[in-house]
C-alpha positions in Angstrom: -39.0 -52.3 73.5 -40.1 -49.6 71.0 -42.9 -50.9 68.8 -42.7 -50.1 64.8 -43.2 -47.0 63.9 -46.9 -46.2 61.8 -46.7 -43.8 58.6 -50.6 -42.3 58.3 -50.1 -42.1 55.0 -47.8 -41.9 52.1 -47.7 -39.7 48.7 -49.6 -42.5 46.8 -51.9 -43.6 49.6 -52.9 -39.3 49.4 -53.2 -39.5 45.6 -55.7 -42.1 45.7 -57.8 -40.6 48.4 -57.4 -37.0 46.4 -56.8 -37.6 43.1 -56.9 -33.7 42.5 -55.4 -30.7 43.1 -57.0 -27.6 42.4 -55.1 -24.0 42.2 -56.7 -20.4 42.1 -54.7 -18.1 40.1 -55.1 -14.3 38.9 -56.4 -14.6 35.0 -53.5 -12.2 33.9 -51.0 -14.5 35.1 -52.4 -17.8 32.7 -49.9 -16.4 29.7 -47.0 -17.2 31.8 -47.8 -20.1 33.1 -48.6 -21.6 29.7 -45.3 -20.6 28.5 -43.1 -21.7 31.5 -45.3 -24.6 32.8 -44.2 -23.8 36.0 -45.8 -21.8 38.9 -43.7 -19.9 41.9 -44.4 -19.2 45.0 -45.0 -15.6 46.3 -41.4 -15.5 47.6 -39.8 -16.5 44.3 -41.9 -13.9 42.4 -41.1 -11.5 44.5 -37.1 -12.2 44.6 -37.5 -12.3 40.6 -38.8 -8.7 40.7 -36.2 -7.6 43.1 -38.6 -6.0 45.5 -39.3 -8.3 49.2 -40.8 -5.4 51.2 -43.4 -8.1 51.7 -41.6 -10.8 52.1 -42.6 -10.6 55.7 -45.3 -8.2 56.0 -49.0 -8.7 55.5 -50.5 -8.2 52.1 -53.8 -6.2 52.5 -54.6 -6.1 49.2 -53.4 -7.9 46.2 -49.9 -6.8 44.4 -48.8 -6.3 41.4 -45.1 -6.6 40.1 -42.9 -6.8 37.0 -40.6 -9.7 35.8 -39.1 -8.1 32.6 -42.1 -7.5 30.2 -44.9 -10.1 32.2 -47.0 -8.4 35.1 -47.2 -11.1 37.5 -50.3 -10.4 39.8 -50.2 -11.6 43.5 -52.7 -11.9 45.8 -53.9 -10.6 48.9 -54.0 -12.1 53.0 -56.3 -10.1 54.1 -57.8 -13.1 56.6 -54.6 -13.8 57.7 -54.9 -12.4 61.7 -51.8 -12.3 64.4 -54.6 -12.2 67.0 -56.4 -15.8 65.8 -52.9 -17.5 65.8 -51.1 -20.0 68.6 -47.4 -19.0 67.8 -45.3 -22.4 68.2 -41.6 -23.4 68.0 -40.5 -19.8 68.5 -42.4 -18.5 65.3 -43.0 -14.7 65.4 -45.8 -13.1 62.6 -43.3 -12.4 60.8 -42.0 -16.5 60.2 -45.6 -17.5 59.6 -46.2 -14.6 56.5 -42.8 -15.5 55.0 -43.7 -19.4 55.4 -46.7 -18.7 53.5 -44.8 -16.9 50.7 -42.2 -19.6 50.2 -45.2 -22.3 49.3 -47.0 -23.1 46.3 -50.2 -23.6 47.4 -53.1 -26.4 46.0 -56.6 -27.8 47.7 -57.3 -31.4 47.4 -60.5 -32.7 45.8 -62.3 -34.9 43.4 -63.6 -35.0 39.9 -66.4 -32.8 41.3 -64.3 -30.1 42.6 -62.1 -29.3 45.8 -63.0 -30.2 49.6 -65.0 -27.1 50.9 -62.3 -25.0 51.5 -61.2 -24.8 48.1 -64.9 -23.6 47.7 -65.3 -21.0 50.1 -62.3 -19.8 49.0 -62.7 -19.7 45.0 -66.2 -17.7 46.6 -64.3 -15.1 48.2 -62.4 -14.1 44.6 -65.1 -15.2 42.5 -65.7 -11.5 41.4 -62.1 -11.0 40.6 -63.0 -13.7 37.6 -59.9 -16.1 38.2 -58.9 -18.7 36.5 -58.8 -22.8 38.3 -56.2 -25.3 37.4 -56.3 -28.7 37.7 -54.4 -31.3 37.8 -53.6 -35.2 38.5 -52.6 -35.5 42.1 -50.4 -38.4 40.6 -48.9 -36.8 37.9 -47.6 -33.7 39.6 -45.9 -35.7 42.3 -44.7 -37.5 39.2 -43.4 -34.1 37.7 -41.4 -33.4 41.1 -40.3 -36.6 42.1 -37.2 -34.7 43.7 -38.8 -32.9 46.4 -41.5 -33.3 49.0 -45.5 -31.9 48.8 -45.7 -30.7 52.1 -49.4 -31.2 53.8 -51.6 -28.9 55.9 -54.6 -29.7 57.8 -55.1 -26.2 58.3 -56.3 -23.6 56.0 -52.8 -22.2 56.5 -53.8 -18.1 55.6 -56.6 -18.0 57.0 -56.4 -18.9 61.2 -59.5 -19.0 63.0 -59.7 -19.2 67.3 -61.8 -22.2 68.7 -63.1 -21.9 72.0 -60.5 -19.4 72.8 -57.5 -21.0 71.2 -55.9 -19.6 68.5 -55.3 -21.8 65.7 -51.2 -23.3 65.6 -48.9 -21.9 63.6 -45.2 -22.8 63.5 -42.4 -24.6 61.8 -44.1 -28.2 62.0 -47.1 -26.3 60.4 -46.4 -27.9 56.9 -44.9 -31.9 56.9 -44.0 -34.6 54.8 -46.7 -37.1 54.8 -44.4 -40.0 57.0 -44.7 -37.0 59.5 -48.3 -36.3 59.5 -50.5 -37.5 62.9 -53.8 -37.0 60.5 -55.3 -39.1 57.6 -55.2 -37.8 53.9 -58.6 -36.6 54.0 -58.3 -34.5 56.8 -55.6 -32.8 54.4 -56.8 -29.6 53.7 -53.7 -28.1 51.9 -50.8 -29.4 49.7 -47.5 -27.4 49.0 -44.6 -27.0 47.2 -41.7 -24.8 48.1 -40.2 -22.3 46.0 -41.8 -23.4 42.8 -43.4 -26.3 41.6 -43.6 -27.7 37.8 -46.8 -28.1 35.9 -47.3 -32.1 34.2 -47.9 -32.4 30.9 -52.0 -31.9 31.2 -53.3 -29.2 32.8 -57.1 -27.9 32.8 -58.0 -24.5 33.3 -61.4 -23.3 34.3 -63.6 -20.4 35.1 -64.8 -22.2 38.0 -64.2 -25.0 40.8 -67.3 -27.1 38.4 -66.0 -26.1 34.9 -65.9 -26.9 32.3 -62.4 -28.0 31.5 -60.4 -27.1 28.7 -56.5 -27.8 28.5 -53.9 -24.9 29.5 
């Protein structure tokens, strides 16, 4: 007899355990967010400029592109290695980049800031001067309530070997949180696909600390 079935966590259990989510953005791209409250994955953008020569190639260095009059700046994956990657369900380099590119990406945190990946990462741009959004964990599900975050407990672009092994990358890379086998604070990424839209409140800062002033 098959026993019930556990769910680690669900959408509202991960809100309460994060009640943040924090996204790194280019400061030049701020005006159009403000106007179309809504921000698109690297895929999306790059469909909307009608260019996808790296839709499945690596991005050494950050891109820029055009969408009618707005310069849309995207950035780079320069610590994103074939070599430190454990290829799964039949996933080439290729599958992984163009996964990446189709997500909207956010770290989970606090009040205080995001979990220390979030950190090291706003560190690595900091002297590109970007700009941090914030939002309620709550209220973006809220503003999707028709599609699915999708959960990580990776930090998806950037693979790193341990003792030998490449870290896993493949199509169960990204779940639903009924599919998840680890807890929401071992979640070290939430996504969107394609796009995602921006709740009513939104803070924007200079850094991960602040201070916080509305979008």
């Amino acid at each position: 007899m098959v026993g019930p079935r556990t769910v680690p966590f669900s959408n509202n259990q991960f809100a309460r355990t994060r009640p943040y989510l924090f996204h790194l953005t280019d400061r030049d791209n701020i005006p159009a967010i403000s106007q179309l409250r809504v921000l698109h994955s690297a895929a999306s953008l790059m469909q909307q400029a009608g260019d996808d020569s790296y839709l499945r190639e690596k991005r050494c260095q950050s891109m820029q592109i055009e969408i009618g009059s707005r310069q849309i700046n995207i950035r780079d994956q320069q610590r994103l290695h074939a070599g430190n990657i454990t290829f799964q369900g039949g996933y080439s380099f290729g599958d992984v980049i163009q996964s990446l590119n189709e997500r909207v990406f956010f770290w989970p945190g606090k009040t205080d800031g995001p979990i220390d990946y979030g950190e090291r990462h706003f560190e690595r741009y900091v002297d590109d001067q970007p700009v941090i959004l914030r939002v309620s964990t709550a209220a973006i599900f809220s503003a999707n309530s028709s599609v699915s975050p999708l959960f990580c407990r990776y930090n998806s672009g950037s693979p790193r070997c341990s003792k030998g092994l490449g870290s896993p990358r493949g199509p169960d890379t990204f779940v639903v949180s009924d599919d998840a086998d680890f807890t929401p604070s071992a979640a070290v990424e939430v996504t969107f696909e394609t796009q995602v839209s921006l709740p009513a409140r939104v803070e924007i800062a200079d850094s991960i600390f602040g201070p916080w002033r509305s979008l």
